[in-house]
Rosetta silent file (secondary structure, phi, psi, omega in degrees, C-alpha in Angstrom):
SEQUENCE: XXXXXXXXXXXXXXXXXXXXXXXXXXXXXXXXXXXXXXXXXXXXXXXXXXXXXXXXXXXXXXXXXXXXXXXXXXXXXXXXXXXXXXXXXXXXXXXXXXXXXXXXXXXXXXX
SCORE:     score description
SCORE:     0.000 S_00000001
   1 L     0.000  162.174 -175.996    8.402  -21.119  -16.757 S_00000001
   2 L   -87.455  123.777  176.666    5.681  -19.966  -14.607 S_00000001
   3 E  -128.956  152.193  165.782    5.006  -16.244  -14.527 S_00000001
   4 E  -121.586  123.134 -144.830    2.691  -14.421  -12.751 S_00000001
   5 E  -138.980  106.360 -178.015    1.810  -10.989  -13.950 S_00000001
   6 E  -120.718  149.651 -154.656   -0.751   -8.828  -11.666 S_00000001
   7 E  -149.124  150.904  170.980   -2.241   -5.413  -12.762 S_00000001
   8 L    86.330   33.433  154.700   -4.932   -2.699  -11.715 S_00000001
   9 L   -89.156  137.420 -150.189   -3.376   -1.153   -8.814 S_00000001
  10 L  -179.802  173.379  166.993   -3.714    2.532   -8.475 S_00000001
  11 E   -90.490  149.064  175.066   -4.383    5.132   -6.581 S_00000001
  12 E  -150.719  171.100  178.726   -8.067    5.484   -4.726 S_00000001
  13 L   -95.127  157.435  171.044  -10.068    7.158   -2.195 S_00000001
  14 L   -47.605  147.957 -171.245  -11.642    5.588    0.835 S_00000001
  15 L    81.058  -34.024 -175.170  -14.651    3.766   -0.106 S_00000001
  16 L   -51.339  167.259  166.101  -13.545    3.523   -3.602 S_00000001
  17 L  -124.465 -179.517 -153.786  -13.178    0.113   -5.442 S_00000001
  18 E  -170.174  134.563  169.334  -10.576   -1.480   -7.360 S_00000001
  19 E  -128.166  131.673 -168.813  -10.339   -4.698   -9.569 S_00000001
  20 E  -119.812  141.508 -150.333   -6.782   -6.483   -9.529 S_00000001
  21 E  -132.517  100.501 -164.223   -6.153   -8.667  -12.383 S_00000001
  22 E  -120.381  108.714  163.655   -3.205  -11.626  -11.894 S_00000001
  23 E   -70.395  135.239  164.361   -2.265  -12.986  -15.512 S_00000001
  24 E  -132.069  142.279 -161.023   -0.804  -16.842  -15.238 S_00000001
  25 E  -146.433  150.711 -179.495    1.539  -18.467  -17.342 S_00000001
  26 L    94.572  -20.569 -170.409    3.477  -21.637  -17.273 S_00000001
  27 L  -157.307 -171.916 -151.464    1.799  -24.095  -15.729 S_00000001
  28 L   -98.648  109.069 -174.928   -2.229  -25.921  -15.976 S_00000001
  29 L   -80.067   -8.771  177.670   -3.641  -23.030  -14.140 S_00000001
  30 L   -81.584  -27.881  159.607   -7.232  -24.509  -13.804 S_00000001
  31 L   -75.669   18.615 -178.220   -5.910  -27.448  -11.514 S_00000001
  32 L  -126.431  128.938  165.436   -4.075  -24.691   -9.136 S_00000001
  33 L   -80.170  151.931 -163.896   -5.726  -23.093   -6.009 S_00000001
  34 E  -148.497  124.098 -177.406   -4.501  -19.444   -6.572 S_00000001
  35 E  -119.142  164.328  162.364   -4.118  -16.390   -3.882 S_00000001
  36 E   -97.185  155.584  167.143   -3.695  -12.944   -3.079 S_00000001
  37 E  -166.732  161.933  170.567   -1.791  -11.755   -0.467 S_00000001
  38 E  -161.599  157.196 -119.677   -0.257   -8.388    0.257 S_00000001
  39 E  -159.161   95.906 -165.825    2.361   -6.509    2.300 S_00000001
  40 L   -88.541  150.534  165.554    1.829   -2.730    3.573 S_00000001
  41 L   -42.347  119.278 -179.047    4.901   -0.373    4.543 S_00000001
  42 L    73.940    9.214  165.304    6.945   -1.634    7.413 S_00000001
  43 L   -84.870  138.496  159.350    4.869   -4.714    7.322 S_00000001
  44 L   -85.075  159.415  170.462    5.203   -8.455    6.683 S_00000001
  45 L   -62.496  121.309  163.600    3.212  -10.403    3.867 S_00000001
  46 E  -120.668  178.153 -163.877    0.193  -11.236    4.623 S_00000001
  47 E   -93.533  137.400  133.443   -2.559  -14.071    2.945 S_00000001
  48 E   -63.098  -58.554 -178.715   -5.615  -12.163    1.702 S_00000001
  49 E  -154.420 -175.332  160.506   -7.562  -14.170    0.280 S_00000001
  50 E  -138.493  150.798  139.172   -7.703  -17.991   -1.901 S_00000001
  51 E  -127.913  106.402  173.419   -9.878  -19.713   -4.414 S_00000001
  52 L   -34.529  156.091  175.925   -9.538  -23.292   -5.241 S_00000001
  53 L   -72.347    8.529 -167.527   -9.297  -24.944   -8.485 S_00000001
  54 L  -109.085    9.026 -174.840  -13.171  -26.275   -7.396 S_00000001
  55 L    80.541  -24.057  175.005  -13.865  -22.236   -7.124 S_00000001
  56 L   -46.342  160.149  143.945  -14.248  -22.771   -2.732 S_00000001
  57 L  -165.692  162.912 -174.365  -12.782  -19.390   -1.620 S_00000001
  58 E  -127.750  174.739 -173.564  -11.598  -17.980    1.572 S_00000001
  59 E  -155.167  144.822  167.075  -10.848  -14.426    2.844 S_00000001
  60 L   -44.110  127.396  172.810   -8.766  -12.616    5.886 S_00000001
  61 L   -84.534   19.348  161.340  -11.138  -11.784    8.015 S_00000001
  62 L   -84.377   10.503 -156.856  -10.374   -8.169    7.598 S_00000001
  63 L  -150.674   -6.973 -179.694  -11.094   -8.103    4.317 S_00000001
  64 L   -65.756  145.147  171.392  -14.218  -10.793    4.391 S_00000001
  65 L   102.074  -35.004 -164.595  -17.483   -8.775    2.782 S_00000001
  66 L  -128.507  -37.527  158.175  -15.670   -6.373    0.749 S_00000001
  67 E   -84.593  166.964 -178.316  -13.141   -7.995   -1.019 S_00000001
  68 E  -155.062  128.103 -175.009  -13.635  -10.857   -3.866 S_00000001
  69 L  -114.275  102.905  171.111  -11.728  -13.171   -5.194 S_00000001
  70 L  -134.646 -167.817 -153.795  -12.535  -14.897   -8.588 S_00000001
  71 E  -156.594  142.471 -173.360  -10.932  -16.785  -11.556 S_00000001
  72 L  -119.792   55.670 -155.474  -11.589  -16.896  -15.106 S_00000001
  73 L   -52.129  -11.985  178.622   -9.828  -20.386  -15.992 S_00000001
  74 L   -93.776  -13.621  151.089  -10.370  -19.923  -19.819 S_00000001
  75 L  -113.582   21.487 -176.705   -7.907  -16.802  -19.507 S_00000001
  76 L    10.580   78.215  166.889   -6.108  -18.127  -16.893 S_00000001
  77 L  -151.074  120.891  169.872   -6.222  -14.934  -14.894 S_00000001
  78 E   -87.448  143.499  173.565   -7.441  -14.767  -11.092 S_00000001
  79 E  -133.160 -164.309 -103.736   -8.837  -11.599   -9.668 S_00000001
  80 E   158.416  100.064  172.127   -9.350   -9.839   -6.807 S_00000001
  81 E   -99.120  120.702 -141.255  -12.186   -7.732   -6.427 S_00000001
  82 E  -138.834   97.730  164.634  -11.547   -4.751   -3.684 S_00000001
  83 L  -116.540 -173.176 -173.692  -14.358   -2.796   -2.459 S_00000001
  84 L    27.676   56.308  168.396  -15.003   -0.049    0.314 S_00000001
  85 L   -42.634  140.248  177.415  -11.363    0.420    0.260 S_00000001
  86 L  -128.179  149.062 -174.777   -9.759    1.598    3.815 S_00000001
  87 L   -76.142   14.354 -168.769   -6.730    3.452    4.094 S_00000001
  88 L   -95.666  -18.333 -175.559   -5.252    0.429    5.806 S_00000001
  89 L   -53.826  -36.438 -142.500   -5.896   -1.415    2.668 S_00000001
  90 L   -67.418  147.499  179.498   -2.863    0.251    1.076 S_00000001
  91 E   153.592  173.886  170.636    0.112   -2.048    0.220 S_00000001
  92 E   -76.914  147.543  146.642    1.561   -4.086   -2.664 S_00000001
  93 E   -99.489  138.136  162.967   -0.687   -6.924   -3.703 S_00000001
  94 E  -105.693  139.292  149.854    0.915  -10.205   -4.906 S_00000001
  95 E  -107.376  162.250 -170.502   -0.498  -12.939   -6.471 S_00000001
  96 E  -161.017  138.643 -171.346    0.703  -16.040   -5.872 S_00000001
  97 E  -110.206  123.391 -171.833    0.659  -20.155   -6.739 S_00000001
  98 L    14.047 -110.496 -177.768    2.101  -22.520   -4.077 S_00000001
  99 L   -77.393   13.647 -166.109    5.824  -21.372   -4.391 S_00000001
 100 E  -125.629  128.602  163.586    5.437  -18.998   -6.897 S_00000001
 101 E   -81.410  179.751 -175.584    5.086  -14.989   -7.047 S_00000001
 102 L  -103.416  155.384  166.162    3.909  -12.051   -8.769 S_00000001
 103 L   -91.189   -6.357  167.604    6.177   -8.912   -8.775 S_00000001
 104 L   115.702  158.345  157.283    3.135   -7.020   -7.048 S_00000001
 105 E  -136.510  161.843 -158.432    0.948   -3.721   -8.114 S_00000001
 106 E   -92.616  124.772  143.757    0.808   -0.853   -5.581 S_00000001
 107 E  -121.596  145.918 -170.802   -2.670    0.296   -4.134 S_00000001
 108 E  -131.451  110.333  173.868   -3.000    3.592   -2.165 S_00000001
 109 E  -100.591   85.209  157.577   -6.411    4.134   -0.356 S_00000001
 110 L  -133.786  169.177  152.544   -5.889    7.679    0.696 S_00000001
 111 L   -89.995    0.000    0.000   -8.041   11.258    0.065 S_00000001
């Protein structure tokens, strides 16, 4: 079955970076466009960012410039690259394939 398994959430300071790591399992992940999306306290989910199986990617524009999203199809793991972190940043991140999630990892952008 298809699992998705995301990692490198932590705590950080403003400005800080972060690299988020989504493991994929189950299904021919190089022919899947594959997102991020995440969901802050008292908040709904929202889409961060995509990259296509052709590699295109798109980004939130709150998050265009600083975040990066790229994919490593011979480990079928997509990532998420997260710089100049804001404390607004902070929420669970999900990865995620048409219908299918991630159970999320936690980032906290505070001092």
């Amino acid at each position: 079955q298809v699992q998705l398994v995301e990692s490198g959430g932590g705590l950080v300071q403003p400005g800080g970076s972060l690299r988020l790591s989504c493991a994929a399992s189950g299904f021919f992940f190089r022919l899947n466009d594959m997102s991020w999306y995440r969901q802050a306290p008292g908040k709904e989910r929202e889409w961060v960012a995509t990259i296509t199986s052709t590699s295109s990617t798109n980004y939130e524009d709150s998050v265009r410039g600083r975040f990066f999203i790229f994919r490593a199809n011979a480990k079928n793991t997509v990532y998420l690259q997260m710089n100049s972190l804001k404390p607004e940043d902070t929420a669970v991140y999900y990865c995620n394939r048409m219908t299918d999630w991630g159970k999320g990892t936690l980032v906290t952008v505070s001092s």
